[in-house]
C-alpha positions as CSV (number, residue, x, y, z in Angstrom):
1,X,33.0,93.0,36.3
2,X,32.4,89.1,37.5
3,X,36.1,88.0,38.9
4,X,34.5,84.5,39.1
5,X,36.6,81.8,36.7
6,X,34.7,79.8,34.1
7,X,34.9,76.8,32.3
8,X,35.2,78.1,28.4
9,X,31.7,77.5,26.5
10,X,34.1,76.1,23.9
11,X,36.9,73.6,23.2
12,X,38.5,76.7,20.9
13,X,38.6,78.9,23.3
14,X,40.4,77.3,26.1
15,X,44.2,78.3,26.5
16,X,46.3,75.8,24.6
17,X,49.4,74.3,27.3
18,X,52.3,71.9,26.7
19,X,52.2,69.1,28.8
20,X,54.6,66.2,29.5
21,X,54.6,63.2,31.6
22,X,57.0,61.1,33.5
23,X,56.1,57.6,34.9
24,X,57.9,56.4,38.6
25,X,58.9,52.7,36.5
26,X,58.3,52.2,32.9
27,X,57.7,48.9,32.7
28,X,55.5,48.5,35.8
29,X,54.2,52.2,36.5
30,X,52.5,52.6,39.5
31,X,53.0,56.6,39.3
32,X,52.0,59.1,36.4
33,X,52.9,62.8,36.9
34,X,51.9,65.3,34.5
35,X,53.9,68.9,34.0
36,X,54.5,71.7,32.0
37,X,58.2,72.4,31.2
38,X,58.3,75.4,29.9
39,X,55.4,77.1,32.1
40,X,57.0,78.9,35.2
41,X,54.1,80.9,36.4
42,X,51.4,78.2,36.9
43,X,50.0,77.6,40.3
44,X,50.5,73.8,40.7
45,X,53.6,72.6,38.9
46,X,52.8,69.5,38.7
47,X,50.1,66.8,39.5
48,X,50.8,63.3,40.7
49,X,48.2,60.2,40.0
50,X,48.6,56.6,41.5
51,X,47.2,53.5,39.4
52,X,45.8,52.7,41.9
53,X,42.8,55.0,41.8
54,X,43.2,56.4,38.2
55,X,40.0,55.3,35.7
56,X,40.6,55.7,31.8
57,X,38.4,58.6,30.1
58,X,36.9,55.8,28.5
59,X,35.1,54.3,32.1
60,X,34.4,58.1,33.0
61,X,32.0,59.0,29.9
């Protein structure tokens, strides 16, 4: 049996998850962290972007 993790081959079969996000100052963000509420068992618990080296999906493609 291969323990190795993989990407799915398809959008339908990857795990669907509940995120939500908080900004540091909602008028002049400078912070973005993404979570899960309800998920207690995930590894990271969180993840924390700056602006300042985000890029939109859009610049990414």
């Amino acid at each position: 049996m291969d323990s190795k993790r993989r990407a799915p081959e398809e959008p339908d079969d990857a795990p669907d998850v509940e995120l939500e996000c908080l900004y540091d100052d909602r008028t002049n963000p400078s912070e973005l962290t993404i979570f899960s509420p309800g998920e207690r068992t995930l590894a990271t618990q969180w993840i924390t972007v700056d602006r300042s080296v985000a890029r939109s999906l859009d610049s990414v493609r």
